[in-house]
N, C-alpha and C positions, 0 to 999 in steps of 0.2 A: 925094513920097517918104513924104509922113504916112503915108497910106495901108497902108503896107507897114510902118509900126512896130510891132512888135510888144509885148504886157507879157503876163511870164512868171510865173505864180505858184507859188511854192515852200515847202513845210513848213518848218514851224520845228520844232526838237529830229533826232531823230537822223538822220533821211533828207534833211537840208540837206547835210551836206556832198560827201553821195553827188554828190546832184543838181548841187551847185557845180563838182564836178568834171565831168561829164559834159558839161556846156556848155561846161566849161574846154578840154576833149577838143575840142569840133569847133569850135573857136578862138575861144569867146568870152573877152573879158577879164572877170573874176570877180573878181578877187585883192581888190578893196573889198568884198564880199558877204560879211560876216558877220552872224550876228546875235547877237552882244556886242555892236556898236555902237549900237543900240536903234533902228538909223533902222529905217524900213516899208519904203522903196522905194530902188530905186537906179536911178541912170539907167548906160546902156551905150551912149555914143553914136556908138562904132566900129560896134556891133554894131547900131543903129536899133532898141535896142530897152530896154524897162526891166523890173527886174526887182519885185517886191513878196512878203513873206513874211508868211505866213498860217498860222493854226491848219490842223494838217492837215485836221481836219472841216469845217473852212467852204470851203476850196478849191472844189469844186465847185459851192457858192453861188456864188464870184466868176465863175466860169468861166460858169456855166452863167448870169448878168447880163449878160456882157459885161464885167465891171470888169478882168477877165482875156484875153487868147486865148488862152492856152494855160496849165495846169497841170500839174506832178506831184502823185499822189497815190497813195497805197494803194490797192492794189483792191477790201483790206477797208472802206475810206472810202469810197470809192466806189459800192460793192454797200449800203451799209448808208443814203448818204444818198440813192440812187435820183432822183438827179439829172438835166436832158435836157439831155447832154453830147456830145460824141463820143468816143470811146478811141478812138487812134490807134495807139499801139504799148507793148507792152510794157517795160519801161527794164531790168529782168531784176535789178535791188537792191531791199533792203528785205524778202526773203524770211521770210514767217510762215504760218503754219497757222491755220486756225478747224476747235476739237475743241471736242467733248464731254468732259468729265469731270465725274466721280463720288467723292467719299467713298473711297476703298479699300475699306472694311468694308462702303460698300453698292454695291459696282458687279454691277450684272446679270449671270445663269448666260450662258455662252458656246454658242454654235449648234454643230454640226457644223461648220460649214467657220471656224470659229474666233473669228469677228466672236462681240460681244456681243449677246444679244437685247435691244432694245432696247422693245421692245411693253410692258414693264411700267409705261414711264415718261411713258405717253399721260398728258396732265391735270395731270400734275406741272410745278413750277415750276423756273425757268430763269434764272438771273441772270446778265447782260450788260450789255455796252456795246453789245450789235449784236445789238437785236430785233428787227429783218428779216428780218437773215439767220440766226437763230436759228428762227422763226416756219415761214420760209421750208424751210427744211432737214425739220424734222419733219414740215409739210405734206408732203412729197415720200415721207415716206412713211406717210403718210397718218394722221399723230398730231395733234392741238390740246399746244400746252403755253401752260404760264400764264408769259410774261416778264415777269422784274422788271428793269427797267433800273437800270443802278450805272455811276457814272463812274470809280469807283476801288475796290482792295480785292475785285474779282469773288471770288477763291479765299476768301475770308474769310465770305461766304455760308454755303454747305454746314457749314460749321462753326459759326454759330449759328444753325439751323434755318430761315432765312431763306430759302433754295430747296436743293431736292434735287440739285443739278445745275448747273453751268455751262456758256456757251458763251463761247470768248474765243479770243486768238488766243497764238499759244506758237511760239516760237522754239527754245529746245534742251528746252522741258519743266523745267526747272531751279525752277522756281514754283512747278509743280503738285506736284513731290517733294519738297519743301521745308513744303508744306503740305497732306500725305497725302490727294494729289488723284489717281486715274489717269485716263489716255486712253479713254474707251469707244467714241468713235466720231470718224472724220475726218470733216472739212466739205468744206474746200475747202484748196486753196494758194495765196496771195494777195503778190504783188508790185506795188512802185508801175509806175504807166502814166502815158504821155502823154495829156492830155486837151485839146480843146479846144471854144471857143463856138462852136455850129453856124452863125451866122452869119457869126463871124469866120473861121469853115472855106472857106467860099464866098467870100468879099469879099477874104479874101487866102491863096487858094487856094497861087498859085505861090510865094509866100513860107512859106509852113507846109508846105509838099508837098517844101522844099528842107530847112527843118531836120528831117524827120522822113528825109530820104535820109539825110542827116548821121548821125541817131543809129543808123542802120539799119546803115551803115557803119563802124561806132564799136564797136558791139554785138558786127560781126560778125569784125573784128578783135579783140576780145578772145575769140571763140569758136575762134579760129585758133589764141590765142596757147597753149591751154591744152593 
C-alpha cells in the first residue's frame, strides 16, 4: 500500500485554508492541519496520505523533486517559476489578475478601440515579483522591457523613480488606488491548480486519477449549487 501513499503540498498564508477545505469536501480528515501549530507535515493516515506546507513559491520545487506528488498552487507561481510539473486541473479559488499599471499622471494616450497604446513603453522598466511573466507578456507583443525584481512594496516603485511601471497581480484593485496607480493593460487571470510530480503521475496513476475525479466532482457541485 506504500506505493499508493500519497504527500500533498500545500501553501502557507491565505490559500491554506481554501485548499484544507477542499480535501475536507472529498472526505479527507484535515481538522489537525493548521499552520499556527508550526508543525511542516502532518500525517493523514485514514486518508494514506500526508500533508506538508510550504511557501507558495517553492511548491513547484517540491513537486517538481519528488518531495511532493501532488501540489496546490497559483498559476501565478506556477507560470513565473517555469517548473517540469504536470497541471492537472484547475481548483477554481485564489482568484487574481496580472496588469499593468502606470502612474495616473503618466499612463499612455488610449487607441481607438479603447485599450491603451502601449508602444511608448518599449525599453522602459518594469518592477515585479514575476519577471517571466512580465518579460513574457511584452515579448508577445513584440517590446523588450527592462525588469527589476522586488519581493515586496511593487506599487511603491513608480513613485520613486525606480521603474516606470509595474507588473503584479491585483485582486479588487484596492492598492493600485490607494497609491495613484491605474490599470493600463491586463495580463492574464490566474487561479490555484492541482499540480503533480511527472513521475509520481505515472507510478501512481490510479490513485491520483481518483482524487482528481474527486475534486472534479466537488468543483462541479459547487457550479450546480450556484
Amino acid at each position: 500500500m506504500e506505493r499508493d501513499f500519497l504527500t500533498i503540498a500545500l501553501p502557507k498564508g491565505k490559500l491554506l485554508i481554501d485548499s484544507i477545505q477542499l480535501l475536507s469536501r472529498i472526505g479527507m480528515e484535515c481538522s489537525h492541519v493548521n499552520e499556527d501549530s508550526r508543525k511542516l507535515f502532518f500525517d493523514l493516515p485514514d486518508s494514506q496520505a500526508k500533508i506538508i506546507i510550504c511557501r507558495p513559491t517553492d511548491i513547484p520545487t517540491f513537486v517538481e523533486y519528488g518531495a511532493a506528488d501532488l501540489g496546490f498552487v497559483g498559476k501565478d507561481t506556477l507560470l513565473e517559476e517555469n517548473k517540469d510539473v504536470a497541471e492537472l486541473l484547475d481548483l477554481k479559488f485564489g482568484y487574481c489578475r496580472f496588469v499593468v499599471a502606470m502612474p495616473e499622471a503618466s499612463v499612455p494616450p488610449k487607441l481607438p478601440n479603447g485599450e491603451y497604446d502601449l508602444s511608448g513603453l518599449n525599453h522602459q522598466r518594469v518592477a515585479t515579483k514575476f519577471p517571466r511573466v512580465a518579460e513574457s507578456f511584452f515579448s508577445g507583443l513584440g517590446m523588450q522591457i527592462h525588469p527589476i525584481k522586488l519581493h515586496g512594496n511593487i506599487e511603491l516603485a513608480p513613485c520613486v523613480d525606480l521603474a516606470e511601471m509595474i507588473v503584479d497581480i491585483v485582486s479588487t484593485g484596492k492598492t493600485l488606488k490607494e497609491n495613484h496607480l491605474l490599470e493600463v493593460a491586463p495580463i492574464l487571470e490566474a487561479t490555484t491548480r492541482l499540480i503533480a510530480n511527472r513521475v509520481a503521475y505515472r507510478m501512481k496513476y490510479e490513485r491520483i486519477k481518483n482524487f482528481v475525479e474527486r475534486f472534479r466532482e466537488d468543483l462541479q457541485k459547487d457550479v450546480s449549487a450556484k
